[in-house]
TORKOL-4160 file (C-alpha; in steps of 0.2 Angstrom, whole numbers, padded with zeros to 4 digits, m for minus):
154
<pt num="1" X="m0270" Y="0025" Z="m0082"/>
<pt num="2" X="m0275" Y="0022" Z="m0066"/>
<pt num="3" X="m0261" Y="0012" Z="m0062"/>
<pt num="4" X="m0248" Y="0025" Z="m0068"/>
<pt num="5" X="m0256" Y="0038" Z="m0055"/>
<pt num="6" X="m0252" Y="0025" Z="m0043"/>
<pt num="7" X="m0236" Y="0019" Z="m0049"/>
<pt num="8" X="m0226" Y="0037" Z="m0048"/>
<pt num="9" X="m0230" Y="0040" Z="m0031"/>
<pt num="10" X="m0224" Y="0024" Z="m0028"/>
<pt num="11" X="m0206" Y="0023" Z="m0037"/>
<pt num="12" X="m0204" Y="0041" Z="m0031"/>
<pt num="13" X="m0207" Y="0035" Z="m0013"/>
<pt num="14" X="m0194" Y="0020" Z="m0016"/>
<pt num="15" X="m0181" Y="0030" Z="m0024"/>
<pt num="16" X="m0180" Y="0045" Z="m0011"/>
<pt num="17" X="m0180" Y="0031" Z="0005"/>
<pt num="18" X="m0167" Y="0019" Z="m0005"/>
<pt num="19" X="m0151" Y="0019" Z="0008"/>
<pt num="20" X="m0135" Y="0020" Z="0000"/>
<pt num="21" X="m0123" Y="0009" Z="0003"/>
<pt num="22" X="m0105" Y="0013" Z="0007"/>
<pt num="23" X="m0090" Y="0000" Z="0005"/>
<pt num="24" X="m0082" Y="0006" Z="0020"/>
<pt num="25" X="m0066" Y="m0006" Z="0017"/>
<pt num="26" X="m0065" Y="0006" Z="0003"/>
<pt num="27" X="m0067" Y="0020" Z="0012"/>
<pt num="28" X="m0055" Y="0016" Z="0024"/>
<pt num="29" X="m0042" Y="0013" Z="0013"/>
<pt num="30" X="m0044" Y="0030" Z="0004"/>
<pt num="31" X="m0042" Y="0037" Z="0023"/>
<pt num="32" X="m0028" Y="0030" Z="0025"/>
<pt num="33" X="m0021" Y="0035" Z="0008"/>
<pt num="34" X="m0024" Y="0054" Z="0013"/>
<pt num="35" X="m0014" Y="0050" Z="0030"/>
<pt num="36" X="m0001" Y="0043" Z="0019"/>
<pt num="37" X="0000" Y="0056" Z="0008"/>
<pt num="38" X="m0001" Y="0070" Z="0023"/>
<pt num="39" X="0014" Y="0063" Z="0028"/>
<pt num="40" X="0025" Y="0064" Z="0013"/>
<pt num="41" X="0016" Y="0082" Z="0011"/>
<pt num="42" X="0025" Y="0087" Z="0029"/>
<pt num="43" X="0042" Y="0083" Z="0021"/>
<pt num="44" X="0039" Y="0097" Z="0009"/>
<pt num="45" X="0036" Y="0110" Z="0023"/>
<pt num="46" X="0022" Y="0118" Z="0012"/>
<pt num="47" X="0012" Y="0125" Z="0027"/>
<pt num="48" X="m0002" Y="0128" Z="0015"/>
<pt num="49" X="m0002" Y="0110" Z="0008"/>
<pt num="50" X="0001" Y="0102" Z="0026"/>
<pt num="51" X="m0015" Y="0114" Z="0034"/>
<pt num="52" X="m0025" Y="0110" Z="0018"/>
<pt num="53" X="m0030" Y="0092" Z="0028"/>
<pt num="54" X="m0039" Y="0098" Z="0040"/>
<pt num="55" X="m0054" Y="0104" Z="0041"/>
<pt num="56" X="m0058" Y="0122" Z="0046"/>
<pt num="57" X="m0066" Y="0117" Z="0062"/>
<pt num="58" X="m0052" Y="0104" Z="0069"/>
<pt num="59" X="m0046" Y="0100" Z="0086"/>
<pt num="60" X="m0029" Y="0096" Z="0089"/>
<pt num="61" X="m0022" Y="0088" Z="0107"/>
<pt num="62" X="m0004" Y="0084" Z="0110"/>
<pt num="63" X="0002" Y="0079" Z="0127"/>
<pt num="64" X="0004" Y="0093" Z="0141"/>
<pt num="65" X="0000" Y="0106" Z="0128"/>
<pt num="66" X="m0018" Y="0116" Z="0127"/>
<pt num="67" X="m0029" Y="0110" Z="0113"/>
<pt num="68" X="m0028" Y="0118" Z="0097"/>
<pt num="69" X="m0043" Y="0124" Z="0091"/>
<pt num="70" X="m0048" Y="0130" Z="0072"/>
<pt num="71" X="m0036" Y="0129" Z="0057"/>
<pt num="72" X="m0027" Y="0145" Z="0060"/>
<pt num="73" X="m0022" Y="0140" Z="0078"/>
<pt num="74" X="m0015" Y="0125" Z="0068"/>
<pt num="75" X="m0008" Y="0134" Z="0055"/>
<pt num="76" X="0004" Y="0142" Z="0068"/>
<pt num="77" X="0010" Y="0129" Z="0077"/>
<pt num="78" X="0012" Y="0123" Z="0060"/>
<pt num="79" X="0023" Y="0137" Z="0057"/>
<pt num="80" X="0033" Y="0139" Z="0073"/>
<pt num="81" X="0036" Y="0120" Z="0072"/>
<pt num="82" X="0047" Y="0124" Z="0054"/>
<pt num="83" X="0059" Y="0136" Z="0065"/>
<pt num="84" X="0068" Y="0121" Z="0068"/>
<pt num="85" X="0077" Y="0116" Z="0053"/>
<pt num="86" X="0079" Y="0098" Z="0063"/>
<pt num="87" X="0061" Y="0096" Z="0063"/>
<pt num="88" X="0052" Y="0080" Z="0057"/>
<pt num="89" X="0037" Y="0071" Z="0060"/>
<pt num="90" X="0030" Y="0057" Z="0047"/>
<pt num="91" X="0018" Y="0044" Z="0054"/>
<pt num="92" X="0010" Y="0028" Z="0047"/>
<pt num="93" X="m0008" Y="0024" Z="0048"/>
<pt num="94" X="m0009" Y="0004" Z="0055"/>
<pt num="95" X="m0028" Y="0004" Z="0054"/>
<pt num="96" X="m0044" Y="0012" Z="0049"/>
<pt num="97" X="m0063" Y="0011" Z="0054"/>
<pt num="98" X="m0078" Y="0020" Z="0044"/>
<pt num="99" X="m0094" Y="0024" Z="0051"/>
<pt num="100" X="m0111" Y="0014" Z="0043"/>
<pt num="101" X="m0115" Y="0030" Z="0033"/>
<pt num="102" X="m0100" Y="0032" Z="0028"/>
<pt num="103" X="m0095" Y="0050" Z="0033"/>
<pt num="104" X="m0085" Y="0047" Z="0049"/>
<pt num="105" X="m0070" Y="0038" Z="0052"/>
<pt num="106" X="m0055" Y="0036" Z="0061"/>
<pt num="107" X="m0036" Y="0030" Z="0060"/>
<pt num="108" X="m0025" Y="0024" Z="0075"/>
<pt num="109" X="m0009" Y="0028" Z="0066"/>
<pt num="110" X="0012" Y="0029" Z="0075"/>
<pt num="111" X="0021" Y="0044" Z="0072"/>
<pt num="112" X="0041" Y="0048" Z="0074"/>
<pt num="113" X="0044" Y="0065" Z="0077"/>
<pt num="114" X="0064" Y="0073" Z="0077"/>
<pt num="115" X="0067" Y="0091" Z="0086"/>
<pt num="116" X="0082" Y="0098" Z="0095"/>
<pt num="117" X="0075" Y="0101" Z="0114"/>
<pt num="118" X="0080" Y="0114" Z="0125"/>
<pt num="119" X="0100" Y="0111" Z="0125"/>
<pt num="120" X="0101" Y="0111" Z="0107"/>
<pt num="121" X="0102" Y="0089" Z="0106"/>
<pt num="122" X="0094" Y="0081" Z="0093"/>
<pt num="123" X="0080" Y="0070" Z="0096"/>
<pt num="124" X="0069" Y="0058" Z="0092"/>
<pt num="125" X="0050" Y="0054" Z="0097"/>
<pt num="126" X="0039" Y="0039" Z="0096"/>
<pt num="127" X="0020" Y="0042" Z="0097"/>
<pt num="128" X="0004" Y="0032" Z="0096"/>
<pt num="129" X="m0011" Y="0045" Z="0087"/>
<pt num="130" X="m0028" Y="0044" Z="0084"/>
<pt num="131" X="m0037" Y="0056" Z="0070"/>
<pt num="132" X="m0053" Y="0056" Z="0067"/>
<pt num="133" X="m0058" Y="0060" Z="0049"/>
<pt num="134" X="m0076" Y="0068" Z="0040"/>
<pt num="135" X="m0083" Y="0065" Z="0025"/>
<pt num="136" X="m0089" Y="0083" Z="0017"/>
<pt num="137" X="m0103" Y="0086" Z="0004"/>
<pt num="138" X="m0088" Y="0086" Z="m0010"/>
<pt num="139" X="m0082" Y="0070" Z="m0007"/>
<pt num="140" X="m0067" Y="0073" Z="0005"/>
<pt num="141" X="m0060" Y="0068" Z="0019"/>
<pt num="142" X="m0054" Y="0080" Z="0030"/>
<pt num="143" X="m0046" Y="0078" Z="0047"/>
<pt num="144" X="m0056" Y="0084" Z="0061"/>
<pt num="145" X="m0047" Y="0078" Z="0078"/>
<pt num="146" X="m0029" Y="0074" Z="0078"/>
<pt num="147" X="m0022" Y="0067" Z="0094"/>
<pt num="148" X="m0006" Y="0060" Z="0099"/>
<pt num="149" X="0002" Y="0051" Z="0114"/>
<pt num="150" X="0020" Y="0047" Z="0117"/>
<pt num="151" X="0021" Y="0027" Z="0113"/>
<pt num="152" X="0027" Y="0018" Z="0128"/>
<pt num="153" X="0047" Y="0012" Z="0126"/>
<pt num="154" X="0050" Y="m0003" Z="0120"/>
């Protein structure tokens, strides 16, 4: 008897301090999944389907522009950027990292964007990004910082 009573305590001890172990090559990959499937979402022009990837708190930074703060300042520029029917952006993630507890990672990822400019031409951007994803208590990764910088010529 005496034993049990000391037993419990213990397996309860050594059940509540067991780490747990996250693959983070798997992980990783189901990051870069989601940025894949983002991308195709964009084609779709389904503000609430693109929006729905970030988190509620996010952070957007694009060259010369003001950072975005929150999904509904997202959520416009979203918008506004669909005024242009010549508007695309796709982008492919190249490589991802998670965190050792599996709740933070990031992508470096390049992104072509297409947009008439200010005379009406057509044209076509090359970018180098970097997103910034959280893990949340469902399961899912959302993105939480997005940021982009043109990619040098080649």
């Amino acid at each position: 008897m005496k034993l049990i009573i000391l037993a419990v305590p213990l397996l309860t001890w050594t059940a509540c301090t067991q780490k747990t172990v996250v693959d983070k090559n798997t992980e990783a990959e189901k990051i870069m999944q989601i940025s894949r499937e983002w991308s195709k979402a964009v084609a779709t022009k389904d503000v609430d389907k693109i929006v729905s990837y970030w988190a509620d708190d996010a952070i957007m930074y694009s060259t010369g522009e003001e950072p975005l703060k929150g999904k509904a300042a997202i959520r416009a520029m979203v918008q506004k950027s669909f005024t242009d029917p010549d508007f695309e952006i796709s982008w492919e993630p190249k490589s991802a990292e998670v965190s050792k507890s599996g709740d933070l990672g990031y992508l470096l990822e390049e992104s072509k964007m297409t947009y008439k400019d200010a005379t009406g031409k057509k044209t076509t951007l090359l970018f180098n990004g970097v997103t910034i994803w959280r893990k949340g208590a469902d399961g899912n990764w959302k993105n939480i910082v997005d940021m982009m910088s043109p990619a040098a010529n080649k």
